[in-house]
N, C-alpha and C positions, 0 to 999 in steps of 0.2 A: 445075589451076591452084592454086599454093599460096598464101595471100595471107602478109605480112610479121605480123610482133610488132604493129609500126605502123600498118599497113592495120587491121586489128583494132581497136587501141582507137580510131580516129578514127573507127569507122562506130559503135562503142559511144557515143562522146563526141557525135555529133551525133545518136543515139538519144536519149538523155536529153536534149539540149536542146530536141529536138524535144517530150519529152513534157513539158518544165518551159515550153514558148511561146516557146523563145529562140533558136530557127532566125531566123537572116539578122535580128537584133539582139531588143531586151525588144518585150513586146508592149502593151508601156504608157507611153509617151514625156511626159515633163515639160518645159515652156516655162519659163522663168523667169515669164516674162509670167502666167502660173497656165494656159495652155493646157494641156489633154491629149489627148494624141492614143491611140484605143486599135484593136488589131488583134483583134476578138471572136474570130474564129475560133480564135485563140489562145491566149486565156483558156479554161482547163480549165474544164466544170459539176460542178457539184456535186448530189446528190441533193437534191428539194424537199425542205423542213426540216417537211412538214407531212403529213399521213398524206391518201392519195388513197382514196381506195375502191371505184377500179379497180386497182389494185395485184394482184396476183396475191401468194399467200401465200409467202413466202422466195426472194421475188426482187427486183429491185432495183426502185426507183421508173420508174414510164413520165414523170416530170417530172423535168426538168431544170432548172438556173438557176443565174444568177452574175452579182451584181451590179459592172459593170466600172467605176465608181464609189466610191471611200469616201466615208463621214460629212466626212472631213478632207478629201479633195478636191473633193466637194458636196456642202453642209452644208445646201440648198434644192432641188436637182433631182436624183432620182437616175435612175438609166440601168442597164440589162441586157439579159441574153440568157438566153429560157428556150425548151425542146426540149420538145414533146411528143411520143410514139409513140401510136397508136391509142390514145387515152386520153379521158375527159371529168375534170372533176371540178368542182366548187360551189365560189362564193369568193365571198365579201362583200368589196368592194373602199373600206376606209376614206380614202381618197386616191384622185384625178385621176388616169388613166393613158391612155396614147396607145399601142398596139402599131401598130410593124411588121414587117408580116409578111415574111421574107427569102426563106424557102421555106416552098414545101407550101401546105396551107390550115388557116386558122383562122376554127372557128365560136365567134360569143360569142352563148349563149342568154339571153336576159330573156324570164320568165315564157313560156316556148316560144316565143320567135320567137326565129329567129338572125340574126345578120348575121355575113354570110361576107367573108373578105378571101384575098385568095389573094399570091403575088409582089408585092411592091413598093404593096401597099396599105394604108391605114392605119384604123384602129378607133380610134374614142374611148372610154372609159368614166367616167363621173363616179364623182365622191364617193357612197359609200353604197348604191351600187348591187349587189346581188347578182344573181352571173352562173354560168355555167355554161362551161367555157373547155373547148373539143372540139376533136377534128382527125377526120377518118376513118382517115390511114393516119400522116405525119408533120407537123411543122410547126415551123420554128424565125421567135420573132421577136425584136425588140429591142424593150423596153419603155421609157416616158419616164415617169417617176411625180412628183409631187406631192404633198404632201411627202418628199425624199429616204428618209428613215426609214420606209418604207413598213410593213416587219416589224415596228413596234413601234405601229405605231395601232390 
């Protein structure tokens, strides 16, 4: 089977939409009304911006995240998705955050206890709390934070 000139570049051109989020429309829709609607799975992650100390040496980060959210679209609550692979890591949390968990499981340890959240369950963490964010094998959730500007408190 020989495919055409054309048959080629369409399955190239729906490659790259697919790796830019823009299979079967954007993956981030604007209301006039200030609605947004977003499709996470489609929003590319990005590496944590913060050094983990499970990381293995010259490889990439076991943390993922991306916050689906701007400053200019919430200036008060911000929203993401972050991936962990068999990883733990320590995090002092200067802001209110709510994770749900979408898949896998997520342990959050304070002072050795954990509370586990698996599918479709939700974790609180307050302000000022330092925590210890683990999975055994994977885990992706959505987080809600308080104040939006999380990265910067």
């Amino acid at each position: 089977m020989k495919l055409s000139k054309e048959a080629i570049e369409g399955i190239i051109r729906e490659v790259i939409r697919e790796e830019l989020g823009q299979a079967g429309g954007p993956a981030k829709t604007l209301d006039p009304s200030g609605v947004i609607g977003v499709d996470p799975a489609r929003v590319p992650l990005e590496v944590f911006p913060f050094p983990i100390e499970t990381d293995p040496p010259g490889r990439a980060s076991a943390v993922k995240l991306i916050d689906l959210l701007t400053l200019d679209e919430s200036p008060r609550l911000g929203c993401g998705t972050m991936e962990l692979d068999a990883c733990s890591f320590e995090w002092t949390l200067t802001y209110d955050e709510i994770d749900f968990v979408v898949d896998g499981t997520l342990d959050i340890i304070t002072d050795g206890r954990p509370t586990r959240a698996t599918a479709g369950q939700v974790i609180f963490i307050p302000k000022n709390t330092t925590v210890r964010f683990s999975t055994p094998d994977h885990v992706r959730f959505l987080y809600v934070c308080y104040p939006a500007n999380w990265s910067d408190q």
